[in-house]
N, C-alpha and C positions, 0 to 999 in steps of 0.2 A: 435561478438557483434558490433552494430552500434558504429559511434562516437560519448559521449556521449554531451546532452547539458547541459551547467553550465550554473548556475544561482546561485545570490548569495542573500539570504533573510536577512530582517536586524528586522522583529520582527514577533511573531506568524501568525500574520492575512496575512502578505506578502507570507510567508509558505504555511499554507490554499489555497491564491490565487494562488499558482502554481497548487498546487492538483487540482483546477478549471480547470486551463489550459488544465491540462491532463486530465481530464475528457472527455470535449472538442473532444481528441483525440480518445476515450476509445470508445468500440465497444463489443455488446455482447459477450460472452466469453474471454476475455481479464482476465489473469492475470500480476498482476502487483507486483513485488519482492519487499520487502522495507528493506533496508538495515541501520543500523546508531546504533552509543551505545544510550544505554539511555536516553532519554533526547532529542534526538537527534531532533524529530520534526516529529515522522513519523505518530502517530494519529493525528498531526494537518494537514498533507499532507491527510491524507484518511477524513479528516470532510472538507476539498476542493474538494476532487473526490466527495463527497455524495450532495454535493450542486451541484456540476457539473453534476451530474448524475439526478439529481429531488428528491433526500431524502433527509431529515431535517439533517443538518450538528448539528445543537444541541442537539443529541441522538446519536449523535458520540463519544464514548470511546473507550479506549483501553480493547478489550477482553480477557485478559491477564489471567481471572476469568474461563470467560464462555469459551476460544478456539475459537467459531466465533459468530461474530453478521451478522444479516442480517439487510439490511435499501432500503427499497420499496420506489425506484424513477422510470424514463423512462425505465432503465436496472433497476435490483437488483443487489445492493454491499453486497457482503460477506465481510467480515473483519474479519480475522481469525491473531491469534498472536500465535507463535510458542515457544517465551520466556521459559517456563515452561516445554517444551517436548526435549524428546534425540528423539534423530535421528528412533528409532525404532518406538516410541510411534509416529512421525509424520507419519511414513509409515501409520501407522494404522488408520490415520484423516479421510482417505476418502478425497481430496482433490483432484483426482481425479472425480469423481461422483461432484465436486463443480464447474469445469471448464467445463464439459458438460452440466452444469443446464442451461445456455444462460444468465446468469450474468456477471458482473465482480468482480474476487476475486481479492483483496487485501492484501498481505501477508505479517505481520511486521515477523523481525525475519527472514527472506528468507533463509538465508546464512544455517537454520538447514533443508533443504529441500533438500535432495539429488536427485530425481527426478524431480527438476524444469524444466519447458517446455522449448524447444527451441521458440524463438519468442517472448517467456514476455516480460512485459514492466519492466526493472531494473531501480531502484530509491535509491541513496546511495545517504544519507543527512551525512553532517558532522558539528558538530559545532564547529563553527570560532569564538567562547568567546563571552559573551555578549547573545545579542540575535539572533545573525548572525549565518548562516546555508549555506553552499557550499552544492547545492543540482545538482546532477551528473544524467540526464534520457539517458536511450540508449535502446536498444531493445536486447533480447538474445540473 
């Protein structure tokens, strides 16, 4: 794993603007891990990848329901949330078949993925109380 870069957000829309960042960086087939408890900030990090990317960042939610959203920008962003799956049931996502489509997947919940790729892009947000988020990128 790279060394990771810190950054430190101090309200939602700051957060967001990193996801921009890294969009920025993002490149068809890119998966990117997201790691954080609850709360943590990590659909506000993917509604900044999707603006980064050319899709409406305000049709961004957490797919915590559906398992994944798709959002039609330059690349297409998957947004898939693993929350609600054991380890078996994710084997079975097909998430594979999602990082060969020429998009970039998104993946909250990362840590239930036991097959994550070497080379993704890792994002462990942490929240530092308040509205402030220790947000930690490095690469697999």
């Amino acid at each position: 794993m790279t060394h990771p870069q810190i950054i430190v957000t101090h309200n939602e829309e700051e957060t967001s603007a990193e996801g921009e960042r890294l969009a920025a960086r993002l490149t068809a087939g890119d998966v990117v891990l997201l790691r954080g408890e609850l709360g943590a900030g990590k659909t506000a990090l993917v509604r900044g990848i999707a603006r980064g990317l050319g899709a409406p960042p305000d049709a961004v939610s957490s797919p915590t329901f559906t398992l994944v959203q798709e959002y039609r920008g330059r690349v297409v962003l998957y947004h898939v949330d693993l929350y609600r799956l054991k380890p078996v049931e994710v084997a079975d996502l097909g998430l594979d078949e999602l990082m060969e489509s020429g998009g970039v997947v998104a993946i909250e919940w990362a840590e239930r993925w036991a097959d994550a790729p070497e080379g993704a892009w890792v994002v462990q947000i942490d929240d530092q109380g308040e509205d402030r988020r220790r947000i930690a990128i490095s690469r697999a």
